[in-house]
N, C-alpha and C positions, 0 to 999 in steps of 0.2 A: 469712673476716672481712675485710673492706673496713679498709686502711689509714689510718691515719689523717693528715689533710691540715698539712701543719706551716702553710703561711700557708694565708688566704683568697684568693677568687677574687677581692675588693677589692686585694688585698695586691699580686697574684700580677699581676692587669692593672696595679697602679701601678708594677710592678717591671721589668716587659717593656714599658711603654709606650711610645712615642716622646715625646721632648722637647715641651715645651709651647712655647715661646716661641723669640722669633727667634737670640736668640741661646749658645739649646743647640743649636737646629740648627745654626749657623756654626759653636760647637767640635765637635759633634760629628760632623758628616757633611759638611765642607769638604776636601775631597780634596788632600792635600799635593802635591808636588812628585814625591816617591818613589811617592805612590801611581799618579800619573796616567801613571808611566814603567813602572809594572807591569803599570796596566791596558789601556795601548797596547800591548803586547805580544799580546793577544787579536786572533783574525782578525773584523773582521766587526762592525760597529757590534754587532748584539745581545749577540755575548759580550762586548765589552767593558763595557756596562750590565749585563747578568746578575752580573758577577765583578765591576762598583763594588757593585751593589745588595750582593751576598753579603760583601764586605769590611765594608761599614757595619754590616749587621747583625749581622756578628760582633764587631765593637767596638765597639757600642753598639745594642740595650741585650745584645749577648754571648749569642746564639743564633741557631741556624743556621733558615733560613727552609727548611719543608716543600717537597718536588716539586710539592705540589699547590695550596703557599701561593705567592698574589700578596703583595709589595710594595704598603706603604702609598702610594694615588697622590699623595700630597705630599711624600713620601721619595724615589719615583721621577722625577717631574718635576725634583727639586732635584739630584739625580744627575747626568739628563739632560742639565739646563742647565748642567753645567760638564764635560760630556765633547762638549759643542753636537750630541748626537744627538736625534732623538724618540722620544721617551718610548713610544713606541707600541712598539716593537722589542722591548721585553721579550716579548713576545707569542711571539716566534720564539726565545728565550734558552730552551737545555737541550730543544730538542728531543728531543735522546739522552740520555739519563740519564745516560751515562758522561762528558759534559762536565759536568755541575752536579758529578758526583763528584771529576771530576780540577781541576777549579776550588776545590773545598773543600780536597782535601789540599794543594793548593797555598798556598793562605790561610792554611791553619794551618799552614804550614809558613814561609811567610815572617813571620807574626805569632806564632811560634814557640807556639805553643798546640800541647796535646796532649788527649787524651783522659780520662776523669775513670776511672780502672781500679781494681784491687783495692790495688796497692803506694800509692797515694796516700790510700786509706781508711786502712789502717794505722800512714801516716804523720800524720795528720791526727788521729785516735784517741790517740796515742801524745803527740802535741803538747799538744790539750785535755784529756785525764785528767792532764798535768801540771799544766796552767793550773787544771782544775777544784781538784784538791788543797790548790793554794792559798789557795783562799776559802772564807768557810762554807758 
């Protein structure tokens, strides 16, 4: 029996979307101070674009982009222009698999993000059947 979908696929692309306007891009994918000191630490203009691209999309809209998924070219260009590499370089980012990996736990390791596991269902379950009880 096929699960049933809690949003729609309307819902679900407005929720992973990218920003509409000029200035959700500037908050949300304008690369700080700390970021650009973290992402200079990467060898090699492409990893340094690959680990901005995978930073952005972890913090907005907060999902990790596929091995087989490209970066929005509007998302990537705007990266590009403020690490002043070209955009094209993505191309050669995670060649090895095992840098896109060591790049993520790294990410979520500095943006202290963990994984969504069993003891946080319990937790989360535990929290809402309190809240549910309160209402009719």
């Amino acid at each position: 029996m096929p699960r049933r979908a809690l949003l729609s696929q309307a819902e679900r692309d407005a929720l992973f979307s990218l920003p509409a306007t000029e200035g959700d891009w500037l908050r949300h994918y304008t690369l700080t101070d700390s970021d650009l000191a973290v992402v200079a630490q990467r060898r090699g203009g492409h990893n340094r674009l690959g680990f901005a691209v995978q930073l952005c999309y972890l913090r907005y809209p907060g999902f990790v982009l596929q091995p087989d998924e490209a970066p929005a070219p509007e998302l990537l260009t705007f990266i590009a222009k403020q690490l002043r590499i070209d955009p094209n370089l993505w191309l050669q980012y995670a060649q090895r698999p095992q840098t896109r990996r060591e790049h993520l736990v790294e990410l979520q390791s500095w943006l202290g993000l963990k994984l969504f596991g069993p003891e946080h269902t319990h937790h989360l379950v535990d929290q809402l059947a309190e809240l549910a009880q309160q209402t009719d």
